[in-house]
C-alpha positions in Angstrom: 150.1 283.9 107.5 150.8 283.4 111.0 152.7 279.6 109.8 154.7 281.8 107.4 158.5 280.3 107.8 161.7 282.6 106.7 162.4 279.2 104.9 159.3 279.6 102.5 160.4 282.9 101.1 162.7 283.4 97.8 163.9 286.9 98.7 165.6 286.5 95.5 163.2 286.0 93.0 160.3 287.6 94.9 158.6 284.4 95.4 156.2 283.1 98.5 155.9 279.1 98.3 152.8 277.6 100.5 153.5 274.5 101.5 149.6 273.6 101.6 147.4 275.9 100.5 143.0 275.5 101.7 143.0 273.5 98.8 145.8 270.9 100.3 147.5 271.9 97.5 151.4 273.4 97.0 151.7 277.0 95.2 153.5 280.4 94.7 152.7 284.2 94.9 155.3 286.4 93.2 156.0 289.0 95.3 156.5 292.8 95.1 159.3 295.2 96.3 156.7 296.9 98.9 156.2 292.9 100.6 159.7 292.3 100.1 161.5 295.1 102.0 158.6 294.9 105.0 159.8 291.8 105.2 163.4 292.8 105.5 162.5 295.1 108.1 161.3 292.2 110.2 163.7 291.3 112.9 164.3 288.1 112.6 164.1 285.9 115.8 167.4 283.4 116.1 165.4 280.8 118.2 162.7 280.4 115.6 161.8 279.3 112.2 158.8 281.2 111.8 158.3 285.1 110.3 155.7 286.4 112.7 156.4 284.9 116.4 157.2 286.5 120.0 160.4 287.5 121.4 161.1 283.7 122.7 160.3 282.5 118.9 157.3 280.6 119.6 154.8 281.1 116.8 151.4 283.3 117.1 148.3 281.3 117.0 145.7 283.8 116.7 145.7 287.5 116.5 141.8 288.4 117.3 142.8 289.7 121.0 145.3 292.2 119.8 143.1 293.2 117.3 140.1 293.6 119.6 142.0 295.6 122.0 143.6 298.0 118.8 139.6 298.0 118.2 138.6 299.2 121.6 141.8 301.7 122.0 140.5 303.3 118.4 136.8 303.6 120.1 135.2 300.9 118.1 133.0 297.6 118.2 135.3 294.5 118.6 134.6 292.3 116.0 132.8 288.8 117.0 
């Protein structure tokens, strides 16, 4: 998800296109209204090609220390 581009998504005809799936192989997920309008909500960054990146539009390349920290803040184990 986190190489998701804005460039990959038919907003249109609800459709996600992936490039290379862990197969190596191109394919498609339709899409429902719920996925589609979060999306929409998304502000998009002008200096980047990518869905989910920083304020400076470079893309994400691992989410585990957020999540570790949301885990800690909520009083849990961090995951491993």
């Amino acid at each position: 998800m986190l190489n998701l581009k804005w460039k990959d998504i038919d907003f249109e005809n609800r459709i996600l296109y992936i490039v290379k799936n862990k197969d190596g192989k191109p394919s498609k997920i339709e899409l429902n209204h719920t996925v589609i309008d979060t999306l929409n909500k998304i502000k998009r960054c002008p200096k980047s090609e990518y869905v989910f990146c920083d304020s400076d539009g470079n893309k994400y390349f691992g989410v585990r220390k957020s999540f570790n920290t949301a885990l800690q803040k909520a009083g849990q184990k961090t995951a491993t």
